[in-house]
N, C-alpha and C positions, 0 to 999 in steps of 0.2 A: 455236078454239084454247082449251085450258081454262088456265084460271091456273095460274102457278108454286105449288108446293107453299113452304111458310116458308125449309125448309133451304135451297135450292136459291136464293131471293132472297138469302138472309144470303149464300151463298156467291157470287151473282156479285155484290154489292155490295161485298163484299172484296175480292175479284177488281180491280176498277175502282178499289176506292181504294187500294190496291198496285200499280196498275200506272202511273197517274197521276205520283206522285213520281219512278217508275223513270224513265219519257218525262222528267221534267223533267230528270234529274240527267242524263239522258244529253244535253240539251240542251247544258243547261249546261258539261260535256265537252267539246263540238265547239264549242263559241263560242268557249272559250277557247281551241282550237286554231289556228282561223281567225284568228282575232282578232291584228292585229300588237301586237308589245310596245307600252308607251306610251312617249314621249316624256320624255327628261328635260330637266328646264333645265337650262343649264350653271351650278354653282355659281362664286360671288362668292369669290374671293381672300379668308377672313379678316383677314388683316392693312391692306389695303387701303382705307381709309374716309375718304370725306372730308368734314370736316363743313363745311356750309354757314355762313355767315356770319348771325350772327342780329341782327333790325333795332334789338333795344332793345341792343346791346352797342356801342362803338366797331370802328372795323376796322382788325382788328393784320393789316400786310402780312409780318411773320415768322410768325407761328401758320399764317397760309394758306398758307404755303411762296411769297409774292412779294418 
């Protein structure tokens, strides 16, 4: 088998690195299709918050709601 001529290297060398990306994107495609949506967390009520009692303060039973 005699060696590739220059052209014909350059040309399947492009070849391969154009086809490369195609395969990947097409990947990437069907993963996302397959793929279940994610998960969300249920958001926190913003008005809702309650603050803990902190150790260097006294404890006020009206601020805490007791």
């Amino acid at each position: 088998m005699s060696p590739m001529p220059p052209l014909q290297s350059w040309v399947l060398l492009v070849l391969v690195l154009a086809i490369g990306p195609c395969i990947l994107w097409l990947a990437h495609g069907i993963k996302a299709r397959i793929r279940p949506p994610a998960r969300v967390a249920p958001r926190r009520k913003p008005g809702v918050r309650i603050r803990a009692h902190q150790p260097d303060e006294p404890y006020d039973h009206e601020k805490h709601g007791l």
